[in-house]
VEXLUM-309075 format. One record per atom (N, C-alpha, C): z, y, x; residue in three letters. Coordinates in steps of 0.1 Angstrom, whole numbers, plus 5000, padded with zeros to 4 digits. Atoms other than C-alpha are relative to their C-alpha. Example, Ala and Ser with C-alpha at 12.3 -4.5 7.8 and 13.67 -1.06 7.14 Angstrom:
<sites>
500049885009ALA
507849555123ALA
500050125009ALA
500049894991SER
507149895137SER
500850114992SER
</sites>
This chain:
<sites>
501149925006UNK
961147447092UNK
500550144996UNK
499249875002UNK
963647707077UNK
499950115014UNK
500049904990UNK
964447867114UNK
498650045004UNK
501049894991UNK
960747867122UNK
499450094989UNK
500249925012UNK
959948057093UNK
501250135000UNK
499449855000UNK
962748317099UNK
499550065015UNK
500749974984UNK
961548317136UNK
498550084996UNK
501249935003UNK
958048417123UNK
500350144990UNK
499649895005UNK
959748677101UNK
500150085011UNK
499349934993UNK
961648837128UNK
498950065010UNK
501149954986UNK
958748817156UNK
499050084999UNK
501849975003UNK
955748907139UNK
500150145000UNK
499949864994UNK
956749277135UNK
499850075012UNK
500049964989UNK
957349327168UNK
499149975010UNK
501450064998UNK
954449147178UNK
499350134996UNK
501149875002UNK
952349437154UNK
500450095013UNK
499949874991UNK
954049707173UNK
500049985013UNK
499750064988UNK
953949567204UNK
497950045005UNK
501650004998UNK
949549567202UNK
500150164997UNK
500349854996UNK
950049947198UNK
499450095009UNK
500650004989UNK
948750227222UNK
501349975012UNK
498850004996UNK
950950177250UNK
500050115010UNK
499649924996UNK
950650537262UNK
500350114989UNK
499849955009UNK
952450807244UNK
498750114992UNK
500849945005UNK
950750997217UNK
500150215000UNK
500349875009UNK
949851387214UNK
500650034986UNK
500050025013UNK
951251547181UNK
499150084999UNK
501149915008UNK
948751657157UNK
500850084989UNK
499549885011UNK
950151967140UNK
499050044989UNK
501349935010UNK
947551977114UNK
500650024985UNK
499149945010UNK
948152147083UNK
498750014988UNK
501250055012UNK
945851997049UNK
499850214990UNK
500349895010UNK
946452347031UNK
498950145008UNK
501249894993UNK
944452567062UNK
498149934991UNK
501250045002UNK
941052567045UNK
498950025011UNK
500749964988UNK
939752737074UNK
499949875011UNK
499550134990UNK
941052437099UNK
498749914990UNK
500950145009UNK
939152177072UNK
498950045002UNK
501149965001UNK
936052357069UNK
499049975017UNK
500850044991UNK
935352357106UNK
500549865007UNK
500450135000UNK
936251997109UNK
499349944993UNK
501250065010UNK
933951907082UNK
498550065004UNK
502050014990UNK
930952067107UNK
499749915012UNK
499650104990UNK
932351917135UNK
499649844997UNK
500850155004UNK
932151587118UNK
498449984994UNK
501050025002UNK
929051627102UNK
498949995007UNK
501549974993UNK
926751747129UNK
500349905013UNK
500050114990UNK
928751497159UNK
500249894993UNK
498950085008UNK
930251227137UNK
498749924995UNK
500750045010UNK
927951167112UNK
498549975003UNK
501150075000UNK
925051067132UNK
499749875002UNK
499950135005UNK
926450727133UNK
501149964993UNK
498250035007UNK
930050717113UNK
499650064988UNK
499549985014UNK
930450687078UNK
500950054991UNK
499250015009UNK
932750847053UNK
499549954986UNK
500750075014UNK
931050627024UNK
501250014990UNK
499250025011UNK
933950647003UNK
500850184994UNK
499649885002UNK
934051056999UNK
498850084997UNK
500849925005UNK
931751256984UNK
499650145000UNK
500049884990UNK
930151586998UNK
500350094984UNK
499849865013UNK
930551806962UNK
501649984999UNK
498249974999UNK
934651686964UNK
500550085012UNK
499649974989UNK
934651756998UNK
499850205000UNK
500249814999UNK
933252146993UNK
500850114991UNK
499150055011UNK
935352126961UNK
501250095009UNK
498650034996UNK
938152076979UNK
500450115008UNK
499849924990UNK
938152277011UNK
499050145000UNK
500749914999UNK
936552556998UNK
498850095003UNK
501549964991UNK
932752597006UNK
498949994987UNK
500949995009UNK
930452666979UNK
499049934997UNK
500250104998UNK
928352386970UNK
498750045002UNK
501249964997UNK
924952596973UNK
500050005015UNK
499750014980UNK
925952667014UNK
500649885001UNK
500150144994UNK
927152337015UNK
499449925004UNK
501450064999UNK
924552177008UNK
499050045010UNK
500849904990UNK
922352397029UNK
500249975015UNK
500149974985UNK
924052397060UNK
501049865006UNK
499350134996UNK
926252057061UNK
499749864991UNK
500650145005UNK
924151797042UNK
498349975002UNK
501550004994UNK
921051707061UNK
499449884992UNK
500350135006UNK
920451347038UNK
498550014990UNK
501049995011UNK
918151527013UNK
500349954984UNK
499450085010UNK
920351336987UNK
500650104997UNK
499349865006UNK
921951576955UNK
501750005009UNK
498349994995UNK
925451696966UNK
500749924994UNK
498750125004UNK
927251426946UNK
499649865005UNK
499750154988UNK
926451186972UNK
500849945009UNK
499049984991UNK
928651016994UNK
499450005013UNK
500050014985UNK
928951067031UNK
499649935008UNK
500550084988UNK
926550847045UNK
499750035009UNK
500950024991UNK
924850807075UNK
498949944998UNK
501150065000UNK
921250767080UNK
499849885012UNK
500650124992UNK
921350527109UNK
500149884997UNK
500250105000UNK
920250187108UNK
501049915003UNK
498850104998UNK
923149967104UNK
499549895012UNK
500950084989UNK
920749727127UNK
500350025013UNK
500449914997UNK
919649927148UNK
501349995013UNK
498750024999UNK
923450047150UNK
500449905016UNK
499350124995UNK
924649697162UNK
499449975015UNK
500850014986UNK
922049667187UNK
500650075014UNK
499449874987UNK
922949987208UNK
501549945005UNK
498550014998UNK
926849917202UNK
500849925002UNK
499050114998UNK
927949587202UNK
500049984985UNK
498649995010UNK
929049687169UNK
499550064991UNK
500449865007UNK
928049897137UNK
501450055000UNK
499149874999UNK
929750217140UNK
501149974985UNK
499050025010UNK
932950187118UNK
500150104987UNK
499849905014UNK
933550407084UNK
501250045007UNK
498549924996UNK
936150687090UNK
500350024986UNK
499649945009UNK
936950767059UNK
501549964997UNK
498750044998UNK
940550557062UNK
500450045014UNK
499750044990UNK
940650597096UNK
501250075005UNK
498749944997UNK
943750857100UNK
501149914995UNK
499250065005UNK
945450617078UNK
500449865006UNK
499750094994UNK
945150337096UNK
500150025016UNK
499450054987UNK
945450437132UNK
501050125001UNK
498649894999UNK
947650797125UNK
499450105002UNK
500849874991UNK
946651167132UNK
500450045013UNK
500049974986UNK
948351147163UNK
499449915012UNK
501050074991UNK
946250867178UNK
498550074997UNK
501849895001UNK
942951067166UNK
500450105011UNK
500049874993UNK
944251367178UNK
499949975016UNK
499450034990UNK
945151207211UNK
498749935003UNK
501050074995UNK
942051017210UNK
499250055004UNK
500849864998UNK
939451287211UNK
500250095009UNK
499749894990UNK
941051487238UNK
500149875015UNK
499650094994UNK
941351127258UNK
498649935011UNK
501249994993UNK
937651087275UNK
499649985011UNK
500049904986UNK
936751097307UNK
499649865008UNK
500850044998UNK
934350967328UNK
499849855010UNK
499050134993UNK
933750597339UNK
498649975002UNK
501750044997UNK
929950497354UNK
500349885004UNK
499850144995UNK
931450137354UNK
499749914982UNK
500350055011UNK
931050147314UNK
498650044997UNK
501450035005UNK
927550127292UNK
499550164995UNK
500649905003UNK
927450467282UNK
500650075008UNK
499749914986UNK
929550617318UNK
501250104991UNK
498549935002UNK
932650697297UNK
501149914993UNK
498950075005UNK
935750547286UNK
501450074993UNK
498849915009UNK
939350647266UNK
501249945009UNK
499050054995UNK
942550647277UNK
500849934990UNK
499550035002UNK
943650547246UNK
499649904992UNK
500350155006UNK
941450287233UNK
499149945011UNK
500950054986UNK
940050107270UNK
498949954991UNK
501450055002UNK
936650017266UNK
499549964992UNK
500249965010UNK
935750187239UNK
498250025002UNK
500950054994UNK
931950107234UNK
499450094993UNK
500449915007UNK
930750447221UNK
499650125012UNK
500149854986UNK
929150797244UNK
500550094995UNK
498949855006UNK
931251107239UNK
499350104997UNK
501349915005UNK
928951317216UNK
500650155003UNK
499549905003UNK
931451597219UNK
500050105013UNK
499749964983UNK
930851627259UNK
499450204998UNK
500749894997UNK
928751967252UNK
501150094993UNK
498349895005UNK
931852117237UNK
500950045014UNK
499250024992UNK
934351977260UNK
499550055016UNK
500550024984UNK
932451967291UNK
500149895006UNK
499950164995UNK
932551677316UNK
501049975002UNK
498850024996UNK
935951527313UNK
500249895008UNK
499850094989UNK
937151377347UNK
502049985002UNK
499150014999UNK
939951187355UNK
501050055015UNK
500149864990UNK
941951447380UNK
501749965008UNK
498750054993UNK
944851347408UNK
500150155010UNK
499449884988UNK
947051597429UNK
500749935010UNK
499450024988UNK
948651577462UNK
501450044994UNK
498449945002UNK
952651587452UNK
500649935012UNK
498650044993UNK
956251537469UNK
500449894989UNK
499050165007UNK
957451157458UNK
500649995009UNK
499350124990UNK
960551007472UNK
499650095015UNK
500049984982UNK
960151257505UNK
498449975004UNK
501450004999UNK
956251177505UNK
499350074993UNK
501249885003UNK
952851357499UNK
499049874993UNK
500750135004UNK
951351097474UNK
498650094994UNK
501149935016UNK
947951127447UNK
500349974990UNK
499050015015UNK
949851167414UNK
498550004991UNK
500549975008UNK
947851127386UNK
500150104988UNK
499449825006UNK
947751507368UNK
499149984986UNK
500549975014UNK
945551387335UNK
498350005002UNK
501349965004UNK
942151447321UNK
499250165001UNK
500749834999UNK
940251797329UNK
498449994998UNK
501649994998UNK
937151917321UNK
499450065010UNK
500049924989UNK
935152057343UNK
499450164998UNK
500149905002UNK
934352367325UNK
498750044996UNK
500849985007UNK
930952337315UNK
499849984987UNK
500150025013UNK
931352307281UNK
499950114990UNK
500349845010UNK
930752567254UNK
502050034992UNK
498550015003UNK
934752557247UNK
500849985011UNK
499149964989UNK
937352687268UNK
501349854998UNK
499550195004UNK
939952347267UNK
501150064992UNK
499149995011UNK
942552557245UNK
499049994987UNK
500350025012UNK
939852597220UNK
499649894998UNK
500750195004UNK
938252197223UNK
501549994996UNK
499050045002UNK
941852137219UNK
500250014982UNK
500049955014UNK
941852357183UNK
498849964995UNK
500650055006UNK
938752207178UNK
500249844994UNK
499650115001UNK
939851857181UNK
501449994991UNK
499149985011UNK
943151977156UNK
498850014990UNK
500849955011UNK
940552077133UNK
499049904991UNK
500750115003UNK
938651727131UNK
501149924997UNK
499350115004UNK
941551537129UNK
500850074985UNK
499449975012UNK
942851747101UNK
499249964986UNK
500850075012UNK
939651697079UNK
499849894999UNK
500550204999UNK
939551297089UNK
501749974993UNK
498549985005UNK
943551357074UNK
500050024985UNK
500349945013UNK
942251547042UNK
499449884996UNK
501450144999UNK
939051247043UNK
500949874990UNK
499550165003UNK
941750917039UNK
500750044989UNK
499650005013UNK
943251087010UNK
500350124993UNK
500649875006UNK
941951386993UNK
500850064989UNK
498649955011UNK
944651396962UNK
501250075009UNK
498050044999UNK
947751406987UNK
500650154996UNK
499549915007UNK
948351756979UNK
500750044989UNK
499550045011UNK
948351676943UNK
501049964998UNK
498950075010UNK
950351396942UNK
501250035007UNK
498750004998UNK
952951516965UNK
500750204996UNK
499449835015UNK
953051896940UNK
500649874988UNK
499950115014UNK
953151596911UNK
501849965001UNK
498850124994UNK
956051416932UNK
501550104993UNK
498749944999UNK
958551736930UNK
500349994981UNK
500749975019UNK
957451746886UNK
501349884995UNK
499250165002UNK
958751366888UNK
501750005002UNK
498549994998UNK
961951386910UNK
500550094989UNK
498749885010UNK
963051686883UNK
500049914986UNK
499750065016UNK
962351496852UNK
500449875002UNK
499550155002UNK
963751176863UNK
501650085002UNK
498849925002UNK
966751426876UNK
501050034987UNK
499749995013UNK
966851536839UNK
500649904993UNK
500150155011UNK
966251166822UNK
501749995005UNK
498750054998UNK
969351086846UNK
501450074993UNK
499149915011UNK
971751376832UNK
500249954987UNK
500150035016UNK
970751296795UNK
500449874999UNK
499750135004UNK
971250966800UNK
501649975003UNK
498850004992UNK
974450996817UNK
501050044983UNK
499149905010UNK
975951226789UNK
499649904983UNK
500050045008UNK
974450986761UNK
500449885002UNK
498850174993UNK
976150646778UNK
501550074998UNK
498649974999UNK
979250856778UNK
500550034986UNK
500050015012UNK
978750946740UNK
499949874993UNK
499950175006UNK
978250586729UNK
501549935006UNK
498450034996UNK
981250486751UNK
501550044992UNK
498549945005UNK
983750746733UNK
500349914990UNK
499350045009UNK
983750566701UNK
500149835004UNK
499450184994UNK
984050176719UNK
501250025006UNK
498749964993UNK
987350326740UNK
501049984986UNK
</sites>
């Protein structure tokens, strides 16, 4: 019983990481202190996102708060609910409804950098591309048959999956060269690109809205425990002299 109990120690880790994606990720260079960057991911999400995705657990007067947007034009131009600004980030769609269309009700983002990373977002959103064998005629590369339509196509454009003729091995093979759009999109693919940094940075800001805070708080800490340690050092060494 002992070894299978250290066997399930040992495996089960590698087991999690093993269900990971198993193509590499994009990094997301996103940076919580651009307010600019946050701002236009918090339209981005609102006006594609948030016609079926929840951030229920964030509140639109923290969020304008936060990232700098005045709560009179906030309100105005990124809270369609009719609800006061200290409401949270619902969605109006029918949870129902929802389930019906999707398989699935649409999941809450408001953890969601935290639990899958900003470099699987980041990587996921730029990942698209077209598949008329799935229910909505698109699929991901990095989450397969993913049961959702790509609201973002009028940005990106139509992303197709795109092979070249290379030299392999002395041959003229069809390499697979990636995802491309095809250029109808209202965004050239450097800027969907900066768009797509700019959503995963506010879905970053979203799963934990203090981090700022607590990691200004954190340097406050290391110095005054720095301190405690000193003072304590030097009053252990004074109680010592007279036991010597």
């Amino acid at each position: 019983m002992k070894r299978f109990l250290l066997a399930v120690t040992f495996l089960l880790p590698s087991a999690v990481f093993a269900a990971g994606p198993s193509m590499s990720l994009d990094k997301a260079n996103y940076d919580l202190t651009d307010n600019a960057s946050l701002q236009r991911g918090a339209q981005i999400f609102v006006n594609y996102c948030m016609g079926c995705h929840n951030a229920q657990y964030q509140r639109y007067q923290r969020t304008f708060e936060d990232i700098g947007i005045p709560l009179d034009l906030g309100e105005e131009l990124l809270q369609f609910t009719g609800d006061g600004v200290g409401a949270h980030m619902v969605s109006a769609i029918d949870k129902t409804a929802a389930a019906e269309w999707f398989g699935l009700t649409p999941p809450d983002l408001t953890l969601v950098a935290r639990v899958r990373s900003p470099d699987w977002l980041y990587t996921f959103f730029r990942s698209f591309y077209v598949d008329e064998s799935r229910p909505f005629g698109v699929n991901n590369e990095v989450f397969e048959n993913v049961g959702m339509p790509w609201m973002l196509e009028e940005l990106q454009g139509t992303p197709r999956k795109v092979w070249e003729r290379r030299m392999v091995d002395g041959e003229m093979r069809d390499v697979y060269a990636g995802i491309r759009a095809d250029g109808n999109g209202r965004l050239s693919a450097d800027e969907f690109d900066q768009a797509m940094l700019d959503l995963t940075n506010f879905l970053v800001y979203v799963g934990e809205p203090v981090i700022l805070e607590r990691q200004r708080l954190g340097f406050f800490v290391i110095g005054f425990l720095i301190v405690l340690l000193v003072l304590t050092m030097l009053l252990k060494k004074e109680y010592w002299r007279d036991v010597k």
